[in-house]
C-alpha positions in Angstrom: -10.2 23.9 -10.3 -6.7 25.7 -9.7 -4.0 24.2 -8.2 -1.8 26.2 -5.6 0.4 24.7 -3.0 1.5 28.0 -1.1 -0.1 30.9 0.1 1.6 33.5 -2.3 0.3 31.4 -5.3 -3.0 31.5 -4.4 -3.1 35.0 -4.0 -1.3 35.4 -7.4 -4.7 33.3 -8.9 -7.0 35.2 -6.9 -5.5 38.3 -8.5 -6.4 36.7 -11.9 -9.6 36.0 -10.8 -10.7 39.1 -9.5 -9.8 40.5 -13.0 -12.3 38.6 -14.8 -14.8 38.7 -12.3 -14.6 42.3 -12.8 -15.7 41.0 -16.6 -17.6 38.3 -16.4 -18.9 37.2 -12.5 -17.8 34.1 -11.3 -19.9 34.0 -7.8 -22.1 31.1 -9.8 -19.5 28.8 -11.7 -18.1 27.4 -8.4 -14.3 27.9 -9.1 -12.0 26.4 -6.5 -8.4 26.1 -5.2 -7.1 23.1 -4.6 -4.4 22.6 -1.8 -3.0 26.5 -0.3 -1.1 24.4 2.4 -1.3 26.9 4.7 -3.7 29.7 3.5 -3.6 32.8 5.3 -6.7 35.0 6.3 -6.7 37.4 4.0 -6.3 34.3 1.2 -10.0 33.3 2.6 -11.5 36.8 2.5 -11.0 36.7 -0.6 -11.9 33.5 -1.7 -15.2 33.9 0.0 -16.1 37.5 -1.7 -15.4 35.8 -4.7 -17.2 32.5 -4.1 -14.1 30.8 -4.8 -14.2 26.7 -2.8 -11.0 25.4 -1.0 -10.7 22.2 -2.2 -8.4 20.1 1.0 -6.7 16.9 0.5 -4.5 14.6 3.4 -1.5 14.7 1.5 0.0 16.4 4.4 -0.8 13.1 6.2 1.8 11.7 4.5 4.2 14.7 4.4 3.4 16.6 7.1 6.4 16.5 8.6 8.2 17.9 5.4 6.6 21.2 5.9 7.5 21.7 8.7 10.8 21.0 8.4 11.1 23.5 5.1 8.6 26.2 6.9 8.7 25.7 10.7 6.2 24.3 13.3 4.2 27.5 13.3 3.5 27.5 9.8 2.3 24.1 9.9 -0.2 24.6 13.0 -2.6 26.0 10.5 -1.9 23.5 7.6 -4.5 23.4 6.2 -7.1 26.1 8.3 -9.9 24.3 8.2 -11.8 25.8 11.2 -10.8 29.3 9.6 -11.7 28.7 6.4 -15.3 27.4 7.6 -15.5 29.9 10.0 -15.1 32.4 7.4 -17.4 30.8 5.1 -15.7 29.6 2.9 -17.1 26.3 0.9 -14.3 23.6 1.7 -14.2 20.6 -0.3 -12.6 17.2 0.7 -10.3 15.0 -1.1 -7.4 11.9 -1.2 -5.4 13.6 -4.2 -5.0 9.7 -4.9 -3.5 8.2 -6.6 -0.7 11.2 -6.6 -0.3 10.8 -2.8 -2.6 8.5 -0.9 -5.1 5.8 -0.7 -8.8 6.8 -2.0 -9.9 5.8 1.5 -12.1 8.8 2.4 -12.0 7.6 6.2 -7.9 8.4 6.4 -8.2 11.9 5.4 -11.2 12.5 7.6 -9.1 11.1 10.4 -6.4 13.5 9.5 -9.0 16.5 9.2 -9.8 15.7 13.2 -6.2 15.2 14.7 -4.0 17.1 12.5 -2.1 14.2 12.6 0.9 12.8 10.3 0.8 9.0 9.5 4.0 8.3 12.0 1.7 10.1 14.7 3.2 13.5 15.1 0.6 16.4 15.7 1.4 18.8 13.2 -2.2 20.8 12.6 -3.2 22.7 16.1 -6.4 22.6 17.6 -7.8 25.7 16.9 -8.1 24.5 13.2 -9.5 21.0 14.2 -13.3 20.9 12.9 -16.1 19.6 14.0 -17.0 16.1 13.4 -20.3 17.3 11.3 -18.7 19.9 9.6 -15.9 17.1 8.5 -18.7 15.3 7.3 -20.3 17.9 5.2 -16.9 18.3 3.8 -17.4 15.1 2.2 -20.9 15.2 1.3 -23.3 18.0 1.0 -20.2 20.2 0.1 -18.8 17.4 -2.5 -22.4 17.2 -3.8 -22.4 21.7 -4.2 -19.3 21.5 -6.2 -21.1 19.3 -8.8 -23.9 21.5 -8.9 -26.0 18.2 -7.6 -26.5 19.6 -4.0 -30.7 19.0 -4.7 -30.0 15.4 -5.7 -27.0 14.0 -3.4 -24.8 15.0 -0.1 -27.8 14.4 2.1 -30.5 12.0 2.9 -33.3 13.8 2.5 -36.6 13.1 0.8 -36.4 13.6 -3.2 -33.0 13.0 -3.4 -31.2 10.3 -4.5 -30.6 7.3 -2.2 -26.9 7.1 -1.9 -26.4 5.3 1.5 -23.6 3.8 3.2 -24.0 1.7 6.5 -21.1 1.6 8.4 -19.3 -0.6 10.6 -18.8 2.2 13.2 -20.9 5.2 14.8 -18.7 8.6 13.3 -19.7 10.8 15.8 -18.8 8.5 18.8 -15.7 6.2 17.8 -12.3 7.5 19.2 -10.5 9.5 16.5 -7.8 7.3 16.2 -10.4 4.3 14.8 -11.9 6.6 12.3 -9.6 5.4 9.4 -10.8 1.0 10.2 -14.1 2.7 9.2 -16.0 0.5 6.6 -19.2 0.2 4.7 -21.3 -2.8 5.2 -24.1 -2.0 3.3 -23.8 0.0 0.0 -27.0 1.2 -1.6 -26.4 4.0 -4.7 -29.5 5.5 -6.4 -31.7 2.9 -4.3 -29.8 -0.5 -5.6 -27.9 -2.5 -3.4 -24.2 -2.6 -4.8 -22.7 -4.0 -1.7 -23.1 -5.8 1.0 -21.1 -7.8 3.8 -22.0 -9.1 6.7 -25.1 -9.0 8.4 -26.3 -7.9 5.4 -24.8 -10.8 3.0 -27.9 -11.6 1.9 -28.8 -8.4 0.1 -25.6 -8.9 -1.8 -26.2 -8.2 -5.6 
């Protein structure tokens, strides 16, 4: 994992990287870069011929409004291209960056991911980089689960893999956007064990 806030940096990696893969392929080690604001088109060309991820975290939740002040309201309608970047196919990972920026609160970033909103409610992110809601979800799970080479044992439910199952206060694909970040588990279950568990489920609790 390579960290690279702008656009020019990652293409400065990706030059790096192209080098060695000339050596030595990387297609199969499951490099990624981490942040690239505001990646441009060709920045995900050439990530995907490479089989390089684009790992995305909310920071700009809490700063959005800092980039656009320092690069303009255009620039910021496709921070981060998430719809492009899948689009394209590249893999695109989900992240906090906490404790460096933000809560750990998964639900907060997802939010974010859906309205391109900042934390003081200014729509930064356009709509033509606005996911779905399953591919939001796959960001955090199948696509998580890739990354560490465990996509046959997690990231799904699916029969043979682990049983890593949250049960949550809200239906994801139906509450309002806004809501998405009071989400909560009630019922925690991780490799089949219960390791939490609130209400209605208090008595399963461990």
């Amino acid at each position: 994992e390579i960290h690279a806030s702008s656009d020019s940096s990652a293409q400065q990696i990706l030059n790096i990287i192209d080098d060695i893969n000339k050596i030595t392929p990387i297609a199969n080690l499951r490099w990624s870069i981490l942040h690239i604001d505001a990646a441009s088109v060709s920045t995900l060309e050439r990530m995907k011929v490479l089989g390089v991820a684009y790992g995305v975290q909310d920071r700009l939740y809490f700063d959005g409004e800092t980039l656009v002040k320092t690069f303009g309201a255009e620039h910021a309608r496709s921070a981060p291209p998430l719809k492009t970047a899948i689009d394209i196919g590249v893999m695109v990972l989900g992240g906090t960056d906490a404790p460096a920026v933000g809560p750990y609160n998964p639900w907060v970033s997802i939010r974010w991911m859906l309205d391109g909103k900042t934390v003081n409610g200014i729509t930064i992110r356009g709509p033509e980089e606005i996911p779905s809601r399953a591919d939001t979800l796959r960001i955090y799970t199948q696509n998580g689960a890739w990354l560490q080479f465990s996509e046959d044992e997690r990231g799904s439910i699916e029969t043979g893999k682990l049983a890593d199952i949250a049960v949550l206060s809200h239906d994801y694909m139906n509450t309002p956007v806004e809501e998405l970040n009071q989400m909560t588990s009630l019922l925690s279950i991780v490799d089949g064990e219960v390791v939490h568990a609130g209400a209605p489920y208090s008595n399963l609790t461990p």
